[in-house]
C-alpha atoms as one frame of an Amber mdcrd trajectory, in Angstrom:
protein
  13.672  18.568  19.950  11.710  18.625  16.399  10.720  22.588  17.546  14.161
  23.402  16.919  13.761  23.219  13.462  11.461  26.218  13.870  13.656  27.846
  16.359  16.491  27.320  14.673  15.457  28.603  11.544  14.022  31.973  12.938
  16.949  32.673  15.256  19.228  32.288  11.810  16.991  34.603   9.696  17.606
  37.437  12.406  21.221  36.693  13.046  22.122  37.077   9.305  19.850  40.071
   8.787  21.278  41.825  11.995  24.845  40.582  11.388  26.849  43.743  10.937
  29.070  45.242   8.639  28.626  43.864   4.552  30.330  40.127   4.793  28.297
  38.041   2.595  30.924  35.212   3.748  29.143  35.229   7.416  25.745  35.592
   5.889  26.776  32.031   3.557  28.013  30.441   6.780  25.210  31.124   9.302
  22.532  29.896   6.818  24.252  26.856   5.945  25.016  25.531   9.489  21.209
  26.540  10.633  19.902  24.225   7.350  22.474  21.386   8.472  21.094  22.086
  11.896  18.040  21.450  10.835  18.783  18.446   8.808  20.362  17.013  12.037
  17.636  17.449  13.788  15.150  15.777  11.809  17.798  12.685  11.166  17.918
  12.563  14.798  14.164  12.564  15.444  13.825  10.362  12.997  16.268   7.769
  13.845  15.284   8.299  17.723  11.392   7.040  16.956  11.456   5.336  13.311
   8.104   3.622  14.727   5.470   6.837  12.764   3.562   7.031  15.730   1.954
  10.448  17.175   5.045  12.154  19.037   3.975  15.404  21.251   6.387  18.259
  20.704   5.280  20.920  23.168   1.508  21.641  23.769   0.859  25.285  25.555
  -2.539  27.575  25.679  -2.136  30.380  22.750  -5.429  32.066  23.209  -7.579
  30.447  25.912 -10.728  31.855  25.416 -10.853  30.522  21.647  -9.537  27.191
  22.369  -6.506  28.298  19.950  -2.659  26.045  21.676   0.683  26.464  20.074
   0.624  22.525  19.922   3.366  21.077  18.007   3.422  16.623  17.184   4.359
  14.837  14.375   3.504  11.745  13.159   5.040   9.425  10.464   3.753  11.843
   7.668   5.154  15.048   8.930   7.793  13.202   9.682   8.753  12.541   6.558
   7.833  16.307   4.983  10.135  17.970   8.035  13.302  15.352   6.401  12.521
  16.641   2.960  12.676  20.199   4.325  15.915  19.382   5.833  17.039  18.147
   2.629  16.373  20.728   0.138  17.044  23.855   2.901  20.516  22.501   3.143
  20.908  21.882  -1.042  19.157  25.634  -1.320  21.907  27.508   0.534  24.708
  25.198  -1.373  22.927  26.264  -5.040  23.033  29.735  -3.691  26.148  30.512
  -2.749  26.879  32.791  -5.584  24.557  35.389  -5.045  25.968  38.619  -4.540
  22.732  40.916  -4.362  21.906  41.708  -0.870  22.766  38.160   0.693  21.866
  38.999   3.951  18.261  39.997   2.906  18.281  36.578   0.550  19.365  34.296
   3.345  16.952  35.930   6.070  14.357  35.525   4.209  15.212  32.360   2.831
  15.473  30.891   6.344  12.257  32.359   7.146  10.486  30.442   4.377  12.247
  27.414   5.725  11.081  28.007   9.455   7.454  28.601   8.173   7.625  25.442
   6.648   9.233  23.452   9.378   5.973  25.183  11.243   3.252  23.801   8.862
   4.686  20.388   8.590   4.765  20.079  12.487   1.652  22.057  13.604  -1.282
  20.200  15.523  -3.413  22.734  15.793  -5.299  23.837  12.849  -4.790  28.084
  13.902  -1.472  27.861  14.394  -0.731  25.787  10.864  -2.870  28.416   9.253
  -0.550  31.149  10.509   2.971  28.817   9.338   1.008  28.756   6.050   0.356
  31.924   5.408   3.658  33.275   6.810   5.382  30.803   4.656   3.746  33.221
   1.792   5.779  36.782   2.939   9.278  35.257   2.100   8.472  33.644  -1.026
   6.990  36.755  -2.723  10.297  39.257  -1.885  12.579  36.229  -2.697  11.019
  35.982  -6.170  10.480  39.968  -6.670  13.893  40.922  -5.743  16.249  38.031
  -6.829  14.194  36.477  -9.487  14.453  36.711 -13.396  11.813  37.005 -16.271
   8.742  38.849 -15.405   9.532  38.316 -11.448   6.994  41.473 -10.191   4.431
  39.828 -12.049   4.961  36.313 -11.096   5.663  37.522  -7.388   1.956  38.680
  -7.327   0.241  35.513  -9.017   2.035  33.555  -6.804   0.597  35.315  -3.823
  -2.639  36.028  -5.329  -3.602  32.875  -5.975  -1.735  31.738  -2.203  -4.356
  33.910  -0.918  -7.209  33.140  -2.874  -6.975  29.406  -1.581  -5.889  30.769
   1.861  -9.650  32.035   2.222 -11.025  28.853   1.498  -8.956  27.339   4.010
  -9.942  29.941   6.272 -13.892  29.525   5.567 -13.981  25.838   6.297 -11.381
  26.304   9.658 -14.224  29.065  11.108 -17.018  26.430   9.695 -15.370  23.205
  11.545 -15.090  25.252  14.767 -17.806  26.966  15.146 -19.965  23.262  14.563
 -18.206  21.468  16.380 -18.739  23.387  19.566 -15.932  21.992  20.717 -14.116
  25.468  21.510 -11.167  23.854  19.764  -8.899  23.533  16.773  -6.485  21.057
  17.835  -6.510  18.537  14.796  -6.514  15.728  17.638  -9.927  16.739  18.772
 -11.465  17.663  15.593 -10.077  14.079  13.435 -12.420  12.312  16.388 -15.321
  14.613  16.045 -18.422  13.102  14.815 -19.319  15.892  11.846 -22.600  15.456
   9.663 -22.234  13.733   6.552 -24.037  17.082   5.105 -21.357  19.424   6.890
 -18.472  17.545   5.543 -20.217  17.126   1.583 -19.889  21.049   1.392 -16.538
  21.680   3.951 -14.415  18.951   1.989 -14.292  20.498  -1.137 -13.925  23.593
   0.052 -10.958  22.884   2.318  -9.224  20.265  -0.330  -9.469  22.763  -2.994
  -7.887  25.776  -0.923  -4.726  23.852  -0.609  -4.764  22.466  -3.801  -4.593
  25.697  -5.414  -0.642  25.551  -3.557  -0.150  22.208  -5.018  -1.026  23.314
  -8.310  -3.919  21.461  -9.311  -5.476  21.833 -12.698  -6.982  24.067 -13.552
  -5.122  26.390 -10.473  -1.916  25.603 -11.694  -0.753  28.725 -14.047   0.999
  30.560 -10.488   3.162  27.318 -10.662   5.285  27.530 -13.791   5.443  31.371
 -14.202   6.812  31.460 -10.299   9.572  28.824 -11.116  10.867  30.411 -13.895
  10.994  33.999 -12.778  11.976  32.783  -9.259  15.804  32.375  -8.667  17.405
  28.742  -8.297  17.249  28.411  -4.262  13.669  29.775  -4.520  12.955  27.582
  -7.564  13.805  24.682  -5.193  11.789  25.150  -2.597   9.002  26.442  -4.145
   8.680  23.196  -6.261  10.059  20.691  -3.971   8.673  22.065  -0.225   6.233
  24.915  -0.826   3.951  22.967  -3.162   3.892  19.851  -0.653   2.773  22.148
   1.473  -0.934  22.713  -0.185  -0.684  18.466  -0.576   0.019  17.799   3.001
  -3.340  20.351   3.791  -5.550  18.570   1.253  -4.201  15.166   3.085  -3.621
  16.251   6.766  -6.502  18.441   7.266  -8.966  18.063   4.289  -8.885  14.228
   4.198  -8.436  13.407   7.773 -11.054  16.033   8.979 -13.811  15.641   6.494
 -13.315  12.178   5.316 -17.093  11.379   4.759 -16.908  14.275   2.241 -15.713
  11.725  -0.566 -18.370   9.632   0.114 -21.043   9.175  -2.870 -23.522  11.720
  -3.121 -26.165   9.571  -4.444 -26.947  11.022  -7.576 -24.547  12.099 -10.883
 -24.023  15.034 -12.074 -21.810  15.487 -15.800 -20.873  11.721 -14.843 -19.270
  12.627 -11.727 -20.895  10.579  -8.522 -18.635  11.989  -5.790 -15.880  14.259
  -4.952 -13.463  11.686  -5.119 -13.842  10.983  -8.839 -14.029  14.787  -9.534
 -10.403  15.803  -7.955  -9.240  12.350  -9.450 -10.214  13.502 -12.998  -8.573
  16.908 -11.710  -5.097  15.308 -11.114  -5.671  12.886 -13.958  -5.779  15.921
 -16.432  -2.732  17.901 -14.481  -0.636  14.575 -15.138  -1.082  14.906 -18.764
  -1.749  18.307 -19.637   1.567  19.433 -17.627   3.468  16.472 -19.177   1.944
  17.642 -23.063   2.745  21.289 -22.151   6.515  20.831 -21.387   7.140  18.666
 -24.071   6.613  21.673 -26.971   7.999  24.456 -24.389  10.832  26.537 -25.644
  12.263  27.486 -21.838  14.292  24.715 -20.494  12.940  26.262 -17.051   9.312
  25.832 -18.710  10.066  22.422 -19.230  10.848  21.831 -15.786   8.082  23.799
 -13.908   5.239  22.357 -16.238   6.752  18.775 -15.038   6.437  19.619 -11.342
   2.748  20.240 -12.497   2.561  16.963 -13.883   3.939  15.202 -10.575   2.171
  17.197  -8.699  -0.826  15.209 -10.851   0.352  11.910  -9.163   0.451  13.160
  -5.819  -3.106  14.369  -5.805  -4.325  11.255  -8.438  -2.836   8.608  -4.978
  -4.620  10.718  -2.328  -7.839  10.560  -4.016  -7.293   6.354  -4.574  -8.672
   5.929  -1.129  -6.839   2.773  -0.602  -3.653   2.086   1.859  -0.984   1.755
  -1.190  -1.847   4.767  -3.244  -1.911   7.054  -0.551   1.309   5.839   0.731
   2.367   6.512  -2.979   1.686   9.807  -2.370   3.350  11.021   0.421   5.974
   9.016  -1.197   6.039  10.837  -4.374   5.553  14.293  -2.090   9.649  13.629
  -0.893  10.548  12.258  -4.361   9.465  15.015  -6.737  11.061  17.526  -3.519
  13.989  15.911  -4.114  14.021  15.594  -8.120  12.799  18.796  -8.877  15.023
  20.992  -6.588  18.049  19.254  -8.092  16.542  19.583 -11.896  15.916  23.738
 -11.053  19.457  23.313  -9.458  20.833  22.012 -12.794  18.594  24.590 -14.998
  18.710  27.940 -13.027  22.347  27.866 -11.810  24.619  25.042 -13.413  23.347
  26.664 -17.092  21.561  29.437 -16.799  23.976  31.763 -15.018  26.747  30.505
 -17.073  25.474  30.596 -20.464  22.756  33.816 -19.526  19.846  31.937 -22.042
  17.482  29.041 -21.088  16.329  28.411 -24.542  16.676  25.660 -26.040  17.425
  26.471 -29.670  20.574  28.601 -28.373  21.398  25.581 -25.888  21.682  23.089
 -28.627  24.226  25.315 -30.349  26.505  25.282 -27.034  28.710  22.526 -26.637
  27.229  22.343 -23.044  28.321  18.383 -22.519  31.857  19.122 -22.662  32.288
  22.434 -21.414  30.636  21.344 -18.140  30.256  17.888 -18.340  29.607  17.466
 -14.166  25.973  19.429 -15.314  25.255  17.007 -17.780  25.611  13.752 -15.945
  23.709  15.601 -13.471  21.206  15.868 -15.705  20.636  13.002 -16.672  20.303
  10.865 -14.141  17.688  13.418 -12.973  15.569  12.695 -15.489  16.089   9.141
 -14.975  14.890   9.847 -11.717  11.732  12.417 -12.682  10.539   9.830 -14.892
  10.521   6.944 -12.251  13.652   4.391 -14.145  13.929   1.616 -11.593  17.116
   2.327  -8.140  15.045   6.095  -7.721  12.575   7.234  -5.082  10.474   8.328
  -8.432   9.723   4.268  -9.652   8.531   3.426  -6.065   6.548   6.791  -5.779
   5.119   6.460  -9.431   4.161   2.515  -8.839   2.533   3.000  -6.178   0.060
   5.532  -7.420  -0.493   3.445 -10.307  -1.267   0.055  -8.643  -3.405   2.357
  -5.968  -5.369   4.113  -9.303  -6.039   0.794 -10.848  -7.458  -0.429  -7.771
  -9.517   2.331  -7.409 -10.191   3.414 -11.380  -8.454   0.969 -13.712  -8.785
   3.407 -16.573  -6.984   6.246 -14.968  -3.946   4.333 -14.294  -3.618   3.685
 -18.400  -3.869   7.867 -18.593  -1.629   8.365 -15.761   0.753   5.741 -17.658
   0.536   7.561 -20.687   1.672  11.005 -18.677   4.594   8.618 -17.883   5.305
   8.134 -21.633   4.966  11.772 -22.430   7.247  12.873 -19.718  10.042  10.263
 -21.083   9.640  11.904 -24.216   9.952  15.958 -23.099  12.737  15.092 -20.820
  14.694  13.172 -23.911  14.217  16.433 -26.484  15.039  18.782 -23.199  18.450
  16.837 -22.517  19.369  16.266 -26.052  18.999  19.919 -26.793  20.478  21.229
 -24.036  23.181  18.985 -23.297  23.803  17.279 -26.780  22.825  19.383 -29.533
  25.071  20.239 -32.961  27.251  23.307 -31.953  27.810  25.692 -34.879  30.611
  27.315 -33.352  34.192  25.778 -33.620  35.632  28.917 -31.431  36.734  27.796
 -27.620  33.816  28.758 -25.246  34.556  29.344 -21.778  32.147  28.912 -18.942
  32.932  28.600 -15.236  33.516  25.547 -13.697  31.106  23.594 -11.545  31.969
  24.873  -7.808  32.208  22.492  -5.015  29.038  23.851  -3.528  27.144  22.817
  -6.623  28.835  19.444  -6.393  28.035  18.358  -2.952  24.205  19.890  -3.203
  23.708  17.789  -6.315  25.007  14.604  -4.542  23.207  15.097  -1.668  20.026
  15.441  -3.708  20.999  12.115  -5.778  22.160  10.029  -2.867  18.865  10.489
  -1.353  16.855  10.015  -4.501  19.269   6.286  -5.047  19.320   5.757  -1.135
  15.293   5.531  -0.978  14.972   4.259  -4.369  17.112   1.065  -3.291  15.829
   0.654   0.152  12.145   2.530   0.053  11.564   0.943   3.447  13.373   4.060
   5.258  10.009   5.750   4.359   7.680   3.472   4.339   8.238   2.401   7.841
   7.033   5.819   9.010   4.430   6.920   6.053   2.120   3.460   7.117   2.451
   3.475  10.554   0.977   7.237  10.005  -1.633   6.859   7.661  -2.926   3.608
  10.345  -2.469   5.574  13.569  -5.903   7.000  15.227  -5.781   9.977  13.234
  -6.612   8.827  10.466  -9.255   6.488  12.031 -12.458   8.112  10.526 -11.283
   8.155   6.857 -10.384   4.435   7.010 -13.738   3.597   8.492 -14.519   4.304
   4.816 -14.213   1.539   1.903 -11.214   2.345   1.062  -8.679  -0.704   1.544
């Protein structure tokens, strides 16, 4: 039932592209009951098998003299990436129900980029999540190009340049793992058992984690990430922080980590102070947590602000994978659905609630707007998502957050004080963001008018915060599928390693 998602998705991108005549009413419609669809489904699933075990999808031969099977599973991991999709697809369409440019172009595409995604998240062989990821790439560039805002041809291009770029190192250590294993296969089954050297994996890890970390905007790869958010329009905005970058996470976890685990084993010898590859991508995150948080705080953008943040959680996500031990990589995946959530709802707020009503996203001119009374439904919005982006206690972002920290002191006590301090930093950019945007001194006494807050807007903000409160209060919903997952045989190899 999960391939549906897929299905689903694909069959709506044609049907609103192909729709005739010009009714951008029909285009709204279709997308929005294939995202629910969607959503649905992956409630349903879900719900059906809340265990996290393995779960075969459908399993076919693809090219049978490479080895290559349109094999689709999920586990408790995916499981929880293919909800989040769900989520923010549905929340997208809502935030985008005002654009008037070519919607049938925007929505076919946009349902592409959702059926790509759906594909990556649920793909069990290692071809066929190659081809989800890269086709995941063709939507986001027009959607950015054609509907996006400042410097959007340029940003379009980095965005896929630098896809690409880790794309080939993807590709270099998917032709490496097949061709020595001899196995004549790719299915991510078969190769998580396969007994690869120690010396293969040293070399095939690194190469692998840091292709998909380029997507998940590790620093120093990271510059695609804030120039695409700000040029890209809201809908994009929120996918392209809260799905498309969990998509280079859930490679560096899925198929870097559970492939190659013996790749973050010591080397035996130091090199700039570094003794493995673990401690190098740790620094890595460690320095994205704070350098993203230290680089929004003196931004002028409000959208800026907001993209170098995703950086910054991004840190966190990367920071708990490379903790090695059961809680911090639970924290992870944890803090992959949180930030989805909390950063599609803070682009939400930024890109359409005030930027297409008061045309500016600087902050000077903000704080001369009266912006807390003229739409006062943005600015409680507002603020309780920066409660949630900086992890206050009843959000998914305090379990996510606390996680990674107990996991990083267990691992390296002194990076969970620097991570904490990215904490501290991040309360005090979002502070000067919402006081100058939402309660500056206006120096204007004449009546502004601005457009109200339309129902669409409402209900995709509340269904971004009830699911932010939801798995802030009861954090179990996840849990119960993200440890079953990360202790199921898949994952067999990398706990075989110190790492509890």
């Amino acid at each position: 039932m999960l391939a549906w998602t897929i299905y689903l998705s694909f069959i709506g991108a044609a049907a609103v592209t192909f729709t005739p005549g010009k009714s951008a009413t029909v285009a709204r419609v279709t997308a929005l009951f294939t995202t629910l669809a969607g959503l649905f489904i992956a409630i349903v699933a879900v719900a059906h098998d809340p265990s996290g075990q393995p779960i075969a999808i459908a399993r076919a031969p693809w090219m049978p003299r490479l080895g290559i099977e349109y094999h689709l599973a999920a586990d408790g991991i995916s499981l929880v990436l293919v909800l989040l999709t769900g989520v923010a697809a549905v929340a997208g369409v809502l935030f985008s129900w005002n654009i008037e440019k070519r919607v049938k172009d925007f929505f076919g595409l946009y349902l592409l980029l959702i059926g790509a995604v759906y594909g990556v998240f649920l793909s069990f062989d290692l071809f066929l999540l190659f081809v989800f990821y890269e086709l995941a790439i063709i939507p986001k560039y027009f959607l950015i190009a054609t509907w996006g805002s400042t410097r959007r041809e340029y940003a379009a291009m980095k965005l896929v340049l630098y896809s690409f770029g880790g794309s080939a190192l993807v590709l270099a250590g998917m032709v490496a793992a097949y061709v020595v294993s001899g196995e004549r296969t790719l299915s991510l089954e078969a190769l998580a058992h396969f007994p690869f050297s120690p010396h293969f994996q040293m070399w095939a890890f690194p190469l692998v984690f840091v292709g998909f970390a380029v997507l998940a905007g590790m620093w120093p790869f990271h510059t695609w990430a804030p120039t695409g958010h700000a040029a890209a329009p809201t809908a994009a905005s929120m996918l392209l922080a809260g799905v498309v970058m969990k998509l280079g996470a859930y490679g560096c976890l899925r198929v870097a980590m559970m492939l190659f685990p013996r790749g973050l084993d010591p080397w035996g010898f130091r090199v700039l102070g570094f003794g493995s590859w673990q401690q190098v991508f740790a620094v890595l995150a460690l320095i994205g947590i704070v350098y993203g948080a230290s680089v929004a705080l003196v931004q002028k953008d409000l959208k800026f602000v907001v993209g170098y943040s995703s950086v910054s959680h991004m840190g966190f996500v990367l920071l708990g994978l490379m903790t090695l031990n059961q809680i911090g990589l639970a924290g992870a995946v944890y803090q992959m659905f949180s930030h989805g959530i909390i950063a599609g709802l803070l682009f939400a707020v930024v890109g359409r609630m005030v930027y297409d009503r008061t045309h500016t996203r600087d902050l000077g001119e903000l704080s001369r707007m009266p912006l807390a009374r003229l739409i006062p439904f943005a600015a409680v919005t507002f603020v309780l998502a920066f409660m949630a982006s900086v992890g206050l206690p009843g959000f998914s972002g305090f379990v996510a957050e606390l996680e990674v920290l107990i996991g990083s002191w267990r691992a390296f006590p002194w990076m969970a004080w620097i991570a904490g301090l990215g904490i501290l930093i991040g309360i005090a950019f979002s502070w000067r963001a919402l006081q100058a945007t939402f309660f500056g001194e206006p120096t204007t006494t004449a009546e502004q008018v601005v457009p109200p807050i339309t129902l669409p807007e409402r209900l995709g903000a509340c269904l971004l915060l009830a699911s932010s409160i939801v798995l802030g209060l009861y954090p179990r919903l996840l849990m119960n599928l993200i440890l079953p997952g990360l202790n199921g045989p898949l994952f067999e190899q990398l706990r075989r390693g110190d790492w509890r």
